[in-house]
C-alpha positions in Angstrom: 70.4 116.4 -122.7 70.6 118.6 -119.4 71.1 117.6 -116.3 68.1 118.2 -113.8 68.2 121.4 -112.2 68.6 121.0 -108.1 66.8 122.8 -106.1 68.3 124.2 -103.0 67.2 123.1 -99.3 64.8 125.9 -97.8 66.2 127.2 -94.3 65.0 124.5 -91.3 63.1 126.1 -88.5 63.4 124.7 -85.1 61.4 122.7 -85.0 62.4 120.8 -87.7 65.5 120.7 -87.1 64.9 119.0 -83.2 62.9 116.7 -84.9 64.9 115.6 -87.6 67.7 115.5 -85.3 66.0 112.8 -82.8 64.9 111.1 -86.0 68.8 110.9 -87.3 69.6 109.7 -83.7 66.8 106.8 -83.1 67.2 103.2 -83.1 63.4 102.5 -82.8 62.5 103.9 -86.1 62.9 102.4 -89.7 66.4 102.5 -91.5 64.7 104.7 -94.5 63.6 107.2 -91.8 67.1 107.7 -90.1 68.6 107.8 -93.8 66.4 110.7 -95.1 66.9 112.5 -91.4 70.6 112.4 -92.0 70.6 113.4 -95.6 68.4 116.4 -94.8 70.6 117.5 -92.0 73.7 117.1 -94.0 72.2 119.4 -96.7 71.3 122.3 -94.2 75.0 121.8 -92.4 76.2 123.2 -96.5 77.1 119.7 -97.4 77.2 118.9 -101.2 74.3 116.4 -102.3 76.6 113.7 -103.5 78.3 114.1 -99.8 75.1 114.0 -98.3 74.0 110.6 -100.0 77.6 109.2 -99.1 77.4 110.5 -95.6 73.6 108.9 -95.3 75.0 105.0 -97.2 73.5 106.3 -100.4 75.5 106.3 -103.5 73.7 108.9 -105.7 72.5 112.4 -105.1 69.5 112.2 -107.4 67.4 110.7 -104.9 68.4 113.6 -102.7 67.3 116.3 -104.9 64.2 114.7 -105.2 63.8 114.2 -101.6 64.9 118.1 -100.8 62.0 119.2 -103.1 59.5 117.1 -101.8 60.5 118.3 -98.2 60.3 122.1 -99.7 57.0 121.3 -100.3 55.8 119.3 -97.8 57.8 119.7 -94.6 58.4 116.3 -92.4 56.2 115.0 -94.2 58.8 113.8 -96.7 60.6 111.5 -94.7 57.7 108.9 -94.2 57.3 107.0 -97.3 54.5 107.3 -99.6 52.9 104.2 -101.4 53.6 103.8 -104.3 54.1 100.9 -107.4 52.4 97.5 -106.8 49.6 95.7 -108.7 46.5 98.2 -109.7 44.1 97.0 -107.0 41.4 94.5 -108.6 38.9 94.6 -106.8 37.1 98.2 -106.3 35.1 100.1 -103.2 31.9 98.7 -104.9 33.6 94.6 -104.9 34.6 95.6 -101.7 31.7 96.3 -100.1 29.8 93.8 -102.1 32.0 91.0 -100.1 31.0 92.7 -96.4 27.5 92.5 -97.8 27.1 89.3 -98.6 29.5 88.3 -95.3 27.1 89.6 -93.2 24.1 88.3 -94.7 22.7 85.1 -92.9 23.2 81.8 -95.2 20.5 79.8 -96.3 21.3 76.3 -94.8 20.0 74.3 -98.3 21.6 77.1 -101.2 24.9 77.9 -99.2 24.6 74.9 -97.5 26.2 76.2 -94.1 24.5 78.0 -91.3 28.2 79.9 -90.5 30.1 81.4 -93.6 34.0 80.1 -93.6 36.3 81.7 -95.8 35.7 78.9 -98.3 31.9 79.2 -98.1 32.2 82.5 -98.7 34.0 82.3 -101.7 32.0 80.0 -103.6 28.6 82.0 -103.0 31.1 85.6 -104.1 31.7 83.3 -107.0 28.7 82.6 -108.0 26.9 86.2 -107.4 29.7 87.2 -109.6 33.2 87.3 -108.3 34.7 84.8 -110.4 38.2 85.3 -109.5 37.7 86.3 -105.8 40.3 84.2 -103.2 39.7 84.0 -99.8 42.9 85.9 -99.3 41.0 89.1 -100.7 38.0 87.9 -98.4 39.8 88.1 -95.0 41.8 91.1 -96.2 38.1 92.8 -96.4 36.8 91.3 -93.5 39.7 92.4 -91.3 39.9 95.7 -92.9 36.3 96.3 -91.8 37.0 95.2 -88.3 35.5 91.7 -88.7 37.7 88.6 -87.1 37.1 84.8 -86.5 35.9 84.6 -83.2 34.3 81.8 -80.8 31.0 82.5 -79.5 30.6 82.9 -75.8 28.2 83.2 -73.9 27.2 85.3 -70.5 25.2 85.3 -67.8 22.7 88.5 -67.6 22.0 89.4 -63.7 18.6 89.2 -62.8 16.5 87.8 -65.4 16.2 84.2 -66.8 13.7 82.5 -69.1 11.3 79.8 -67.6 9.5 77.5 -69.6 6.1 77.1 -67.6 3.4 74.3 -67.7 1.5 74.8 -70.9 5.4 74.3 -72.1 5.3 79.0 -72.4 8.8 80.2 -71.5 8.4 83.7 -69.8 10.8 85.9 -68.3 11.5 86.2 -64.8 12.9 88.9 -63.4 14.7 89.5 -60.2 13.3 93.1 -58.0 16.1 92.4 -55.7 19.3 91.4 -58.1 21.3 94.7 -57.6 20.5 94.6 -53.8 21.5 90.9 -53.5 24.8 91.7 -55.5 25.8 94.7 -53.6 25.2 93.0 -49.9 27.2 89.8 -51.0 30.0 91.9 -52.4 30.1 93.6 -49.4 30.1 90.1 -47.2 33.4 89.5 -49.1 34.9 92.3 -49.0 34.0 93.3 -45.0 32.6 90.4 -43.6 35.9 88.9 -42.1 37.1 92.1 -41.1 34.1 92.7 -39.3 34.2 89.8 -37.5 32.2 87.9 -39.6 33.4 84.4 -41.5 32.2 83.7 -45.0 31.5 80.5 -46.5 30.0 79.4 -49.6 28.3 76.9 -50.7 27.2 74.8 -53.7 26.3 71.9 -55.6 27.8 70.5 -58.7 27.1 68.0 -61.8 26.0 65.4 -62.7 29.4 63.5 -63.6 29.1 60.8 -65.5 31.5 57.7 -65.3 32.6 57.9 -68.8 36.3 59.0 -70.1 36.6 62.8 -69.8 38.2 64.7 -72.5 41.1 66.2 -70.7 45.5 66.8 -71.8 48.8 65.1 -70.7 52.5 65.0 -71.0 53.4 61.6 -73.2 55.7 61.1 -75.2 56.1 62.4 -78.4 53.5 61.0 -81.1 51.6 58.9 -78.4 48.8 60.0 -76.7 47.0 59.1 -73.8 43.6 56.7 -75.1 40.6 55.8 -74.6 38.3 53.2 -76.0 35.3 55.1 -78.4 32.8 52.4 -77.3 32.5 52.9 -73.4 29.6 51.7 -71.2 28.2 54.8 -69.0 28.5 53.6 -65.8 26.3 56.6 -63.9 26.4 59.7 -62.6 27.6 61.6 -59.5 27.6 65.1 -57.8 29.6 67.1 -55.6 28.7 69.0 -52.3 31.2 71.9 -51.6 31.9 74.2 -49.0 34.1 77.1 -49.3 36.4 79.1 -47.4 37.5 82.1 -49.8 39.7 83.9 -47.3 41.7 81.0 -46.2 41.0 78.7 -49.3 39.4 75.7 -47.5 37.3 73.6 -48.7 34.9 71.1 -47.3 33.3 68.2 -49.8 31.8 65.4 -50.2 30.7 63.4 -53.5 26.7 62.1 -53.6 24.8 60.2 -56.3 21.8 63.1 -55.5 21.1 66.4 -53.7 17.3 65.4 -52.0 16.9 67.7 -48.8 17.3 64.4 -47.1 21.0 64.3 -47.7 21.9 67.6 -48.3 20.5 69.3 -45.2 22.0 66.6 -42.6 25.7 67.3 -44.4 25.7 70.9 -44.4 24.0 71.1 -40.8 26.9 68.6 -39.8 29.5 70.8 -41.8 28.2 74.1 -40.3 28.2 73.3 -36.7 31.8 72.0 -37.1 32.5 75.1 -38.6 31.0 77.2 -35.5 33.0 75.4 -33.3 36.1 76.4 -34.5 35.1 80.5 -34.8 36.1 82.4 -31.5 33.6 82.9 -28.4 32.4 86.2 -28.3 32.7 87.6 -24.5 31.5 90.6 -24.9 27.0 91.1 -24.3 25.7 92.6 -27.5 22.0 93.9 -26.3 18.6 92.3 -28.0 18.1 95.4 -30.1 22.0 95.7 -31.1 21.8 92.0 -32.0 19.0 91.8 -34.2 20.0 95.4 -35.9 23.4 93.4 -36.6 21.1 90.7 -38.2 18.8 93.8 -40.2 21.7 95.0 -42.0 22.4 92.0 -44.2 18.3 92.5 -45.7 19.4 95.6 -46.3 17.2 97.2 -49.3 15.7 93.6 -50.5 11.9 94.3 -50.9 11.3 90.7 -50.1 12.6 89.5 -46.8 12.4 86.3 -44.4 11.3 86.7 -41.3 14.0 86.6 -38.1 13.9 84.7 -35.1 12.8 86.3 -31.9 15.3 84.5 -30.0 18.7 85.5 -31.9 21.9 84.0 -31.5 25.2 86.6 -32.1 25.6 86.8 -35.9 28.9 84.9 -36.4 29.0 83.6 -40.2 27.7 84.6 -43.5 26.6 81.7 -45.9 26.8 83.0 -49.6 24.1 80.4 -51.6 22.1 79.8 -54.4 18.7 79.8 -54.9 17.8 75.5 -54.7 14.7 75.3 -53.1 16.3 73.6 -50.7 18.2 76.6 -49.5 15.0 78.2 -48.6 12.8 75.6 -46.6 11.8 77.5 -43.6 13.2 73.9 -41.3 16.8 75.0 -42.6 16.8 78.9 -42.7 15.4 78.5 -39.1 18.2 76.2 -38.1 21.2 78.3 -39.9 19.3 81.4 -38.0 19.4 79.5 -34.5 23.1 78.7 -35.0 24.2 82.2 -35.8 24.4 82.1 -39.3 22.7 84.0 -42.1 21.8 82.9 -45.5 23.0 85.1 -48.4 21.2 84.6 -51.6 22.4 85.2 -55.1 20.5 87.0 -57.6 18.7 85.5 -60.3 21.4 84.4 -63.3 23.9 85.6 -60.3 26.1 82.6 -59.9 29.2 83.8 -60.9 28.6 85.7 -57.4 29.4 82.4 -55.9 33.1 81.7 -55.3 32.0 78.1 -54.6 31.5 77.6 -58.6 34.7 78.9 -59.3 36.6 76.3 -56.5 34.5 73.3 -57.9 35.6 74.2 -61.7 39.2 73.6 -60.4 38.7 70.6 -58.3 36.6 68.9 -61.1 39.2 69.6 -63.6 42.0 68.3 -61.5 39.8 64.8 -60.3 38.0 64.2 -63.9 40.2 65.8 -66.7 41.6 62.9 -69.0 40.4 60.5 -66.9 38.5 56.9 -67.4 35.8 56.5 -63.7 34.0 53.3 -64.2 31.3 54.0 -61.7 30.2 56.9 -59.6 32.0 55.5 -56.5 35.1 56.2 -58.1 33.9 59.8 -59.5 33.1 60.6 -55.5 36.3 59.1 -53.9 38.2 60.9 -56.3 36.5 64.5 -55.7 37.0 64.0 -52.5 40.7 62.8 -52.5 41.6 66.0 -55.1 39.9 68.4 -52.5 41.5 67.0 -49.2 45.0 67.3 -51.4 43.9 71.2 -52.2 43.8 71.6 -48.1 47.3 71.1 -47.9 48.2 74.3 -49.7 45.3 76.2 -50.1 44.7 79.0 -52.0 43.0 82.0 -51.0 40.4 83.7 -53.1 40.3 87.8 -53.4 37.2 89.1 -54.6 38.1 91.6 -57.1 41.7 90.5 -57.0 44.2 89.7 -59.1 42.6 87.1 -60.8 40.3 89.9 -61.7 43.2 92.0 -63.3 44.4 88.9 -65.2 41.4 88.4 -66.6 41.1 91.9 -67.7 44.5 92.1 -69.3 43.7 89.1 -70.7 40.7 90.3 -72.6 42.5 93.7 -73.9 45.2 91.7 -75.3 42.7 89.5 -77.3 39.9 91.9 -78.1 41.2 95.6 -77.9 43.8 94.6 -80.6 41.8 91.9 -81.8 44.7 89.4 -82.7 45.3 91.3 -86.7 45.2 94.7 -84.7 41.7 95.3 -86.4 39.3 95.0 -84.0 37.9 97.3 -81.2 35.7 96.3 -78.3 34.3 97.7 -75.7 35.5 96.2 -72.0 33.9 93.3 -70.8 31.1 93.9 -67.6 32.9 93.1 -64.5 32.3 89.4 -63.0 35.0 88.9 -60.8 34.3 85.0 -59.5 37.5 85.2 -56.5 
């Protein structure tokens, strides 16, 4: 029997050559890459096959004739490997897309008996619509390959409109004319308001809290968690009044068992002036007309507007609030007017605007998390205590900062690789919350 006749190595251009040259030389490229580089180069250089595969670690030059015709033919292509051998594939395009089919169908709660498909739900109705041998190995294999992950639901919060449910138990939808305008002026009370002069504060309200053990982590030892009894007695609720300070990080609270206008109004009037007291005198004499222009521009394209004073105090703080009825009885807005301050309200479904929401998340978490309050005395004094500790070293709050950048790194690495590499998203809208 013959030995196989060798083809001989066509002449490399130069482009080939560079490029098999930095393939020969990389260290970030597979072994099998760098081997088939070198053996290539060797045979241009006039090198003998079997030198070739010696030079390269191989011990034959077979496998280099075969690669040389294969590069004759194909170029650089030869030196990435093709797939080849394995198990036939059992399952074809039809079986394939029979499985997204039936993944993305909606499953009857009493025949499939689950309202979201697991792997192992899935399997048994493939089974039984006739994939006998089906495993959910194969089934996420599909699902992946089709761009489709396990993935926790969220939810958002879409910027002016809400649903209502109205007497006659209707739900309509309600729709803000002014959410755009109310975004962009309280953006741009965070972003210019101290600069100009101007100090923001905002302001919220938070809970109910009930006394009851709150779900929460620890460091114990090894095997022995922190516990709490399952049969608890729920010993009430409380709620938190906040104040906040984004560009120095203070805060100012103070824990209630409810909100009425009756306690609400008398604390933040009490908190406010305090505030006021502390902001600079203004020597110079602003003019009526400059004054209430200064007082103007923050209604600035809202189509509905309250009405000013005629007697207007120098504009000196800018109050960033929801929209609690409270907020808006004409008593109050005329007393935050009289004292120099102007009410800024966010947009309907707009509270992520307020940086107060994002201060009380923290202080809740570090008063309640994996904690037992008995009663809502306890729940308030320990609010309180946790947000007179945060005033020691406060943190300030940058509106579109780099919590903002985390949070969008944050999201590419989960979603734009999508944990198997498989899925793409598009980026998330924007909601920096300080």
């Amino acid at each position: 029997m013959s030995r196989r006749q060798k083809c001989r190595l066509r002449e490399l251009t130069p482009e080939e050559r560079t490029q098999l040259e930095q393939i020969s030389r990389a260290h970030a490229v597979p072994a099998s890459h760098v081997a088939r580089a070198k053996v290539l180069l060797a045979v241009a250089t006039q090198h003998s096959y079997t030198a070739a595969a010696h030079q390269a670690g191989r011990r034959s030059g077979d496998a280099v004739a075969i690669l040389v015709a294969r590069f004759n033919r194909e170029g650089m292509a030869a030196i990435f490997p093709r797939q080849g051998g394995g198990h036939p594939a059992r399952y074809t395009v039809a079986d394939r897309e029979r499985i997204l089919v039936e993944a993305r169908r909606v499953p009857d709660r009493e025949r499939d008996g689950t309202a979201v498909w697991s792997l192992r739900t899935l399997r048994r109705a493939l089974r039984q619509s006739g994939l006998p041998q089906i495993s959910t190995a194969t089934i996420r294999q599909v699902l992946r390959g089709a761009g489709l992950t396990w993935q926790k639901q969220r939810s958002w919060c879409e910027t002016g409109t809400a649903q209502r449910r109205r007497a006659g138990r209707a739900v309509v939808t309600v729709t803000d004319p002014d959410a755009e305008a109310k975004k962009k002026l309280i953006e741009r009370a965070y972003r210019e308001g101290e600069r100009r002069g101007l100090t923001v504060w905002c302001a919220d309200e938070a809970g109910p809290y009930q006394a009851v053990p709150h779900p929460g982590s620890s460091w114990q030892p090894v095997g022995q968690p922190a516990r709490y009894p399952h049969q608890y007695v729920r010993g009430g609720t409380a709620k938190l009044l906040t104040l906040f300070h984004p560009a120095s990080g203070q805060v100012r609270v103070k824990g209630v068992t409810c909100t009425p206008n009756t306690i609400l109004h008398p604390w933040l009037e009490a908190e406010l002036s305090a505030i006021v007291a502390t902001l600079p005198q203004r020597e110079e004499v602003v003019e009526f007309a400059a004054n209430r222009a200064v007082w103007a521009r923050w209604q600035e394209e809202l189509s509905v507007r309250f009405t000013l004073l005629d007697d207007l105090p120098p504009l000196r703080l800018l109050r960033i609030l929801d929209n609690l009825a409270g907020h808006k009885s004409a008593a109050f807005v005329c007393w935050l007017m009289a004292h120099g301050i102007m009410p800024l309200y966010t947009p309907l479904g707009g509270s992520w605007l307020n940086m107060a929401e994002s201060m009380q998340r923290i202080l809740v978490s570090r008063a309640l998390s994996g904690q037992h309050p008995e009663n809502p005395e306890q729940i308030m004094a320990w609010l309180e205590a946790v947000g007179r500790g945060w005033n020691r070293a406060p943190t300030p709050f940058e509106w579109g900062g780099k919590r903002a950048a985390r949070r969008q790194r944050a999201w590419e690495r989960r979603h734009r690789l999508g944990g198997s590499g498989a899925v793409m998203g598009l980026p998330p809208s924007s909601q920096p919350d300080g």
